[in-house]
Structures are given as structure tokens and as C-alpha cells.
N, C-alpha and C positions, 0 to 999 in steps of 0.2 A: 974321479974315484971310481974304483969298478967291483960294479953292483958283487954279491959276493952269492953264492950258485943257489945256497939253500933260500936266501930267500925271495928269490928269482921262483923256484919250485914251489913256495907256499903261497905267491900272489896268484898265479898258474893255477894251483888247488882251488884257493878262493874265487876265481873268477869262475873258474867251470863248475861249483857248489850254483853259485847263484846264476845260475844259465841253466839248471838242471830246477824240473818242477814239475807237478805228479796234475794230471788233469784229467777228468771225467766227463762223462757227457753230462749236461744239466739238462734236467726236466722243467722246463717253466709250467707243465701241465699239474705242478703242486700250487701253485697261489689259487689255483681253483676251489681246493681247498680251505685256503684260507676263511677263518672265522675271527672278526677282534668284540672283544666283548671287554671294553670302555667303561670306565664309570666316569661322570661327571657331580660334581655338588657344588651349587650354585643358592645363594641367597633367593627364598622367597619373597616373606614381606617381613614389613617390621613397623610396632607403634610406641610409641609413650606415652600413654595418655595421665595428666595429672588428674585429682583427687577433684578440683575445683573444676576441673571442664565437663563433670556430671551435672555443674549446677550452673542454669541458663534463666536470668531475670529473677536470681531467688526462689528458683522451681529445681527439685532434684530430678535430672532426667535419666531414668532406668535405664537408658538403650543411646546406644554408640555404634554408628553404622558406618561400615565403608564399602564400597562397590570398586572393584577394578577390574582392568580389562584381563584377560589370562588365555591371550591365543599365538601361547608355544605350540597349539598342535596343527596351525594353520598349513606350518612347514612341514613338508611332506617327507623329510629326513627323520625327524621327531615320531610324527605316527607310523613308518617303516620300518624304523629300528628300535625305537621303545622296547623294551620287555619287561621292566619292572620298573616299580617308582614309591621311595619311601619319601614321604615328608614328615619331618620333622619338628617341632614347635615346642618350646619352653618359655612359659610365660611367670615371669615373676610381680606380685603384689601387695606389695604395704600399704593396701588399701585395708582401711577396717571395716571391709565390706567385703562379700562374696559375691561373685560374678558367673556367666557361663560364657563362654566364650563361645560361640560359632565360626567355623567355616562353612560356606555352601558353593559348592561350581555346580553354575550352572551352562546349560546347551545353547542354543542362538532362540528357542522359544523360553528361556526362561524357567526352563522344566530342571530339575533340578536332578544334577546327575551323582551327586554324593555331596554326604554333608557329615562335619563332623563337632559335636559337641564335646567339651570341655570344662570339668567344674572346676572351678579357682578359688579355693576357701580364701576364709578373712583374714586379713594379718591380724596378730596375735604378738606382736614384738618377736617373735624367734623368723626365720628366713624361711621365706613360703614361693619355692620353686615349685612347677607344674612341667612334668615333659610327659608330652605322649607323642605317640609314630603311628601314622596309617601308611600299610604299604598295600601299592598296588600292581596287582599281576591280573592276567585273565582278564574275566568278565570283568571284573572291576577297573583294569586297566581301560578296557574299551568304553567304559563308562565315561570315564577322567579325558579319554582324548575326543571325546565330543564335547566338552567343558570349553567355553569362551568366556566366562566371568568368574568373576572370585569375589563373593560376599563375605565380607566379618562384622559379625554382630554381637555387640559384648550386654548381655543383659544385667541389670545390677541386681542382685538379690536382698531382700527384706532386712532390715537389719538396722543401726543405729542411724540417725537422719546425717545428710554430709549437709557441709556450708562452704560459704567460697572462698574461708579459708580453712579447710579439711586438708590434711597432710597427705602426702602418698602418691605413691603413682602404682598405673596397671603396664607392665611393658612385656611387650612382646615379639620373638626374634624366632624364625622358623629359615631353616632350611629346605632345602628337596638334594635328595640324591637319586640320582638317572643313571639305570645301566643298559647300557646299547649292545647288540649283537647287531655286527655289520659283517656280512658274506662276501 
């Protein structure tokens, strides 16, 4: 069979479109420029404490301590590109008790480089959510990356006596959000 002219003439068109292509000179001296400014949100900590784990040998214990280690800023990516840092914390309690809740980060001496308090009123039968946010920039930033510990101390406030079978729990679910500027 013989090919028929026109479209002999239109493959010919199409072949020479895609052989035909527009080019500049490239500057690679722009990634110099380049800034990314990242965020990351990652889980901090989290507890549950029930109602009965206040009461040790039939003694109500006021105070609920945890200590952990907190050296993300060991990495030297971390305290380079940091620029700010919200954390987050919502703590809920159908404890019929009121509490304060502490955070403290401390330094490698133990010096306390910020701390933040948290009142938790008493359950009441209606839903008793707590959210507060510290953010840090600046001086406070530079504070927080000399931080190697992470103290929480839940205080129990004055208030109806608990037993070891008192209802409720204290639970608490915090986040951090990280935003990086990397050059």
C-alpha cells in the first residue's frame, strides 16, 4: 500500500515540532539562595494517670513526678536550624480533684532553663479539657536548646480526700511543633 503524501507531510511536521526546543543559559548560582523553612510536629510526651495511683499504702500522695531525658538539641542540625518552637499540651481530668501540672527543662546542672505551670480544675461531671501553648523564639529559644531533661510534676490540690477506689483519670497528650530555616 502506498503511504498517501499528506500524511507523509504531517509525520515530517511532527518529527521536526519535537526536535525543535527553546533553551537558556541556567544559573546554578540561584540555589545559593535558596532558604526552606520546614515545619515538623512530632509527639512530645504523654500520661494517664488513674485516680487510685495518687493513693500509695492508704496515704493520698499530692505529687506525681516524672523525669525524662530531652536531648534533641544534642544534634547539632536541631540547635542550627531551630528558629521557633510551639509546644503544645491538652490535658484532660475527671478527677474530682484539681491539680497543677508542671513542666521544667532543665540544663546538664540541673538549673532550670524554663518551666511552665498549668492549673487543671476539678471534674465537675461536665468535660474539663486544659490546652495551653508556649512558644519559643529568641532568648527563650536559646533557653530551651540548652535543656537536656524534661520534669513533670502533677501537684494534687486541696480538695475532697481520694481512695483506692476513686474514679477518674488525669491524662495528658502534648505535642511540639518545629519550624526550621535551612540556607
Amino acid at each position: 500500500m502506498k503511504p498517501y503524501p499528506h500524511n507523509m507531510f504531517l509525520k515530517l511536521i511532527t518529527v521536526a515540532i519535537l526536535f525543535c526546543s527553546c533553551a537558556s543559559d541556567l544559573d546554578f548560582d540561584q540555589t545559593k539562595d535558596l532558604t526552606l523553612k520546614p515545619a515538623v510536629v512530632a509527639n512530645l510526651t504523654y500520661f494517664d494517670v488513674k485516680a487510685n495511683e495518687f493513693i500509695d499504702n492508704g496515704t493520698e500522695q499530692d505529687v506525681f513526678f516524672d523525669a525524662k531525658d530531652f536531648d534533641i538539641f544534642r544534634d547539632n542540625f536541631f540547635r542550627d536550624n531551630l528558629k521557633k518552637a510551639e509546644f503544645n499540651f491538652d490535658i484532660e481530668n475527671t478527677i474530682s480533684r484539681a491539680y497543677i501540672v508542671s513542666f521544667v527543662f532543665l540544663d546538664e546542672n540541673n538549673q532550670v532553663m524554663h518551666d511552665t505551670e498549668i492549673n487543671v480544675p476539678a471534674y465537675a461531671n461536665i468535660p474539663n479539657n486544659v490546652k495551653h501553648t508556649d512558644v519559643f523564639e529568641n532568648e527563650t529559644l536559646d533557653l530551651l536548646k540548652k535543656s537536656i531533661k524534661l520534669e513533670i510534676r502533677v501537684t494534687m490540690l486541696a480538695g475532697a480526700p481520694l481512695t483506692a477506689n476513686s474514679s477518674g483519670n488525669l491524662k495528658l497528650r502534648s505535642g511540639a511543633t518545629l519550624y526550621f530555616e535551612i540556607k
